[in-house]
Phi, psi and omega in degrees: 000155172311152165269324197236134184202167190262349165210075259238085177271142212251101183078135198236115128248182177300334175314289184294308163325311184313323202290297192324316182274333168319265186008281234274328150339334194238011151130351192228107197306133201235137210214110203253133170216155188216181188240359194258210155221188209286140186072016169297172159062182178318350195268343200267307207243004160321174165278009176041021201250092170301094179252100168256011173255019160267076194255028178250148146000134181260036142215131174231158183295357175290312169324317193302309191274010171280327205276346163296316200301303173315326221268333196279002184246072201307313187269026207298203176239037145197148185216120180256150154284118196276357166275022167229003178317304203308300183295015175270307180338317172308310178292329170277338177319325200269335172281329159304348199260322178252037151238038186265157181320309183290302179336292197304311208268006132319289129030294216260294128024288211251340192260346186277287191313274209328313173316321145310322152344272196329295190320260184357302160334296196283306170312338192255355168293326181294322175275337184312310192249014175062067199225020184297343203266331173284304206230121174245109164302059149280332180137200165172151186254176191202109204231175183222177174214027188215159190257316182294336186297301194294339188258311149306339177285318186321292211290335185276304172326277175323291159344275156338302183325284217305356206256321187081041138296096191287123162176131205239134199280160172232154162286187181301279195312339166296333202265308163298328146316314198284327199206091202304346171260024160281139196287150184293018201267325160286097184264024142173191156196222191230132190267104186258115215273348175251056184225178182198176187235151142270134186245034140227117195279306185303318202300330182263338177273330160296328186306296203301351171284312167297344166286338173255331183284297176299353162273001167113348166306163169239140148315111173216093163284145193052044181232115182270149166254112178250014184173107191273064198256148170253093189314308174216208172273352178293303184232203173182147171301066181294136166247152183205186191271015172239009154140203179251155155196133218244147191208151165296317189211105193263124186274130137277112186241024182305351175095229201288302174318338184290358165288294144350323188239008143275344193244009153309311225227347197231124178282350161283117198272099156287110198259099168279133165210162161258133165287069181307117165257149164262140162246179144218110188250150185236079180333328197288339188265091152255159184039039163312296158270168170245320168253141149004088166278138131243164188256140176259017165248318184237025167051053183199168168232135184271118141247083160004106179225162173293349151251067159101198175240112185285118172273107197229178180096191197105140153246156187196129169249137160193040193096204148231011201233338192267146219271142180284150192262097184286344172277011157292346199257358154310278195283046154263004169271321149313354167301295200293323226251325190277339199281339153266145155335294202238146138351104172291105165322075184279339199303119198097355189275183211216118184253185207204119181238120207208187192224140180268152162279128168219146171255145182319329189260029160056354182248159191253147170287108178234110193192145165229180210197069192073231163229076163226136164255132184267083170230110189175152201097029193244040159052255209259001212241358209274335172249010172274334192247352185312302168285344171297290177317317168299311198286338175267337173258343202275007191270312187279325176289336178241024150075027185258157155325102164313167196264338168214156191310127163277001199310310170273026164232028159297108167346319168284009165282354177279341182288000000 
């Protein structure tokens, strides 16, 4: 193997991968490394849900009087370990902070354009990489089963319009129609028609690996970066458990990890935390759903994949190092089982613990520095926003215009 590459991405996740075959596809031998294996971490147990009409703070202050209830509830959908309560604190100070009116509605703001972004993006990635048969635009829904849920959703709907989040509430019978094996328990929601699913998660981190080892990429798997230098602003120095390697230009695309491989190369302390999610997926359930559902009453989402229906969500702060509590990933199924017709099939089924990168401010770092590129941090968001991101760095690295203002995701916005 090489010594040397004109770009060096630090984790193959969807983040990374996206970027290294965008790159290496436009012209710049690209050299993708993990410490894992490829597709690995959240990009494997997401919720497979392209959610770009999720363009608020991943806290808003509507949250605050709910949140004794939540926190008191071990298996509710936000849970802190309270032994991790002290290193958590900077971040939630910070995260309380933005959540005041100018912050929030920046925020709000900035996540709404990248997102529109995103859509665009991801269509012209499906086509680009032949990827219809995998990630399906149909939509996905956001239902309710309470008459005040639904009356907030009414408002919420209208909101989005006037915003250009395209998207139209349905009554019951629209809801049951689109998707007849929901319990009459739902009585409507919001169709959202520009959003998508994917419905193999492995199946797409493989297309997409064979698609960069044949365009000239290289591959290096189970190789930790244990040390970063910079010669000059031209290239910089990985040291690793597989030796040295040198790049013009080292992308961090690390997820939850990339605060460690920021504090290599950077004196700006970033506030990184991980959201830990649960999944359970139950191969007996095929073709339950045909799009994504999530409930705005029992805070989680159901999404169709070709090996069964992936139950996901939850929030859990307890770090990256304290051991996963798996009956949180049990209890989707008592979420989940009144929200249907029939009976749910769990037999055989599989939980999953795995960690989102969130920064306080719910938007991700896309910035470059010398010869570093910053992409991480990108919350709840990390495969919804994956090609728009791959399209923004790969802007940066061959010196072109970006597609939307990178400004507020600069890294010195943290100093």
């Amino acid at each position: 193997m090489e010594r040397k590459y004109p770009v060096i991405v630090v984790g193959g996740g969807i983040i990374g991968l996206s970027i290294a075959l965008t790159v290496q596809a436009n012209g710049s031998n690209v050299l993708l490394l993990d410490k894992h294996e490829i597709g690995q971490g959240a990009s494997f147990g997401n919720a497979g849900h392209i959610a770009t009409e999720q363009v608020f703070p991943i806290a808003d202050p509507s949250v605050l009087k709910s949140l004794p209830k939540m926190l008191l509830d071990p298996l509710g959908p936000l849970r802190l370990d309270w032994r991790y309560l002290l290193p958590l604190t900077p971040w939630l100070i910070k995260l309380l902070g933005n959540m005041r009116h100018k912050p929030f509605t920046h925020i709000h703001h900035t996540l709404t354009t990248l997102n529109s972004a995103a859509f665009d993006s991801w269509q012209a990635f499906i086509q680009k990489w032949q990827l219809s048969d995998l990630v399906k635009m149909k939509g996905s829904l956001l239902v309710a089963e309470k008459k005040e849920t639904l009356d907030k959703l009414s408002h919420h709907s209208e909101y989005l319009q006037s915003i250009g989040v395209t998207n139209q509430l349905i009554g019951q019978n629209a809801l049951l129609t689109r998707e007849p094996a929901l319990s009459e328990s739902q009585i409507g929601g919001i169709f959202y028609p520009d959003t998508g699913h994917v419905v193999d998660l492995c199946a797409l981190h493989q297309k997409l690996t064979e698609a960069f080892l044949q365009a000239g990429g290289q591959v290096l798997t189970h190789c930790e970066v244990t040390e970063i230098t910079s010669t000059s602003n031209q290239q910089a120095v990985l040291t690793t458990t597989q030796g040295q390697f040198t790049g013009q230009k080292i992308v961090i695309a690390g997820g939850a990890f990339s605060k460690s491989l920021v504090k290599m190369v950077s004196r700006i302390k970033v506030p990184l935390e991980t959201e830990r999610g649960y999944h359970l997926m139950l191969p007996n359930e095929l073709g339950r759903l045909s799009i994504p559902v999530s409930s705005m009453d029992r805070r989680f989402i159901m999404t169709p994949m070709s090996q069964g229906l992936r139950l996901a969500g939850t929030v859990e702060y307890a770090g990256l190092k304290r051991p996963a509590n798996m009956q949180r990933a049990q209890h989707f199924l008592p979420l989940a089982q009144p929200m249907l017709k029939e009976a749910l099939n769990s037999q055989q089924s599989t939980s999953w613990m795995g960690f989102r990168p969130s920064t306080s401010d719910s938007l991700p770092v896309l910035d470059h520095k010398g010869p570093y590129i910053f992409a991480f941090g990108h919350q709840h968001l990390g495969l919804t926003q994956a090609a728009i991101t791959a399209d923004i760095v790969n802007s940066f690295i061959h010196q072109q215009p970006t597609s939307i203002d990178c400004t507020p995701f600069s890294i010195e916005r943290f100093l």
